[in-house]
N, C-alpha and C positions, 0 to 999 in steps of 0.2 A: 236821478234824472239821466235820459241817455245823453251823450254829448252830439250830437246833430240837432241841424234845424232841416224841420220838417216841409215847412213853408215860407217864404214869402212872401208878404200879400203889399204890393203896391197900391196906392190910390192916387186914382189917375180924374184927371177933367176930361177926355174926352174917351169912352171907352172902346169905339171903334176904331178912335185913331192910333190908340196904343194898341190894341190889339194887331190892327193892321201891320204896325213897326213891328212889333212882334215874329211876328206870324210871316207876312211875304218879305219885308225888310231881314231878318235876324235869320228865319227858316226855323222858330220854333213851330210844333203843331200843337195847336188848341185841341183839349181833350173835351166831349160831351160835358156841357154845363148848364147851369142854369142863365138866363139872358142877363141877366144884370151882373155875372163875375165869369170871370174868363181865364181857364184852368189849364198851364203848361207844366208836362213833367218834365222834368233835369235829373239831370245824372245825379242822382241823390237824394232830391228834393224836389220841389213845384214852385212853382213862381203863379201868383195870383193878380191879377188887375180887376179892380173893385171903384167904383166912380169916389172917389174924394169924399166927398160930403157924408156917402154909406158908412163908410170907413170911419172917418168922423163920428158918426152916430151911435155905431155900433160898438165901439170901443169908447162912448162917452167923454169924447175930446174934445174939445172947443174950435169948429171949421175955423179955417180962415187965419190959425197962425202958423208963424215959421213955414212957408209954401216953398219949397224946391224953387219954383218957378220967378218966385219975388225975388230972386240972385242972395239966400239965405240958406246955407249948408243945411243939408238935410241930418249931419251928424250921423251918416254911413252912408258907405257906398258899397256896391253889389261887384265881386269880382268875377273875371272868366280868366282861369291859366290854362296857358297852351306850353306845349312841349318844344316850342322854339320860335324864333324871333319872326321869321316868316308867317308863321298862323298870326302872329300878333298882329302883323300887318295885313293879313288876308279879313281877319276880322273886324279891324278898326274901318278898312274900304268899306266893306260889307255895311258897315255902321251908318257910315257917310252918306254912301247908297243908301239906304234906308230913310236920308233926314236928321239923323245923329247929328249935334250938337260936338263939335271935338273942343274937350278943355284942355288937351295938353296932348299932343301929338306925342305918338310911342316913339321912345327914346329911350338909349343907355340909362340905368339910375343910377343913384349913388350907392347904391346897395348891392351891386355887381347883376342885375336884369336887365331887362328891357318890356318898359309900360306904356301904356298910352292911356288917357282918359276918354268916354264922351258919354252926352248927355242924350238919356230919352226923351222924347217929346215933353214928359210932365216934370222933365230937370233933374232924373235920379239921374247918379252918376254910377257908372261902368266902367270898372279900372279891367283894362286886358294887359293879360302879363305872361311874363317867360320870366322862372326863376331857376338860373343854374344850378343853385344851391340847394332847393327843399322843395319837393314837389307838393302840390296841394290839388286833392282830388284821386281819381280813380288813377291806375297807373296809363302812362301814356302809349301801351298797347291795349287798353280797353277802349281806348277811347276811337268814333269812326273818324273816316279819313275827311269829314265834313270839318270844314271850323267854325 
């Protein structure tokens, strides 16, 4: 098996609204898809928004337990690392703007970084980060000057 993940597929309760966050909130751009899921590429990988219950179905999982939204950890969270302390805070605004839910405003960690949390519409959590230590992702001259 390769070591990457391919996708991400979210399942969300409202899928225009998370699209919207998405999309004019975040500045990702929605790729040609079909109406009911809504297809972002990332530097790597895609990120998926699929209506909850779909999601549910489709993977043969019982709706309606452990919901992000019911204040019940969802047992992961989606990261974005930036190249330094500034994007972290450029992003986390942008978040805010957006509607983002902030769980823990970006801050020194214990780990010698600097994180912040916030929450999408449907309660995933979004760690934004700056690690002095070990980069993670593409190198930080591929990356555009967007954050």
């Amino acid at each position: 098996m390769d070591s990457r993940i391919s996708m991400i597929t979210l399942g969300v309760n409202d899928l225009t609204r998370s699209v919207q966050f998405y999309e004019q909130g975040l500045g990702l751009s929605r790729q040609t898809s079909p109406p009911e899921v809504a297809f972002f590429p990332l530097n790597g990988t895609w990120l998926a928004l699929f209506e909850r219950q779909a999601v549910a179905a489709d993977a043969q999982f019982p709706a309606g337990t452990a919901s992000p939204e019911a204040g019940v950890f969802p047992g992961f969270t989606l990261a974005h690392n930036l190249p330094s302390e500034a994007e972290v805070d450029a992003v986390m605004a942008e978040a805010i703007a957006a509607g983002a839910t902030v769980t823990k405003p970006a801050q020194k960690t214990f780990w010698g970084g600097y994180a912040g949390y916030f929450a999408d519409p449907d309660g995933y959590l979004w760690e934004v980060a700056h690690n002095p230590h070990f980069w993670v992702g593409p190198s930080p001259s591929q990356l555009s000057s967007d954050p």
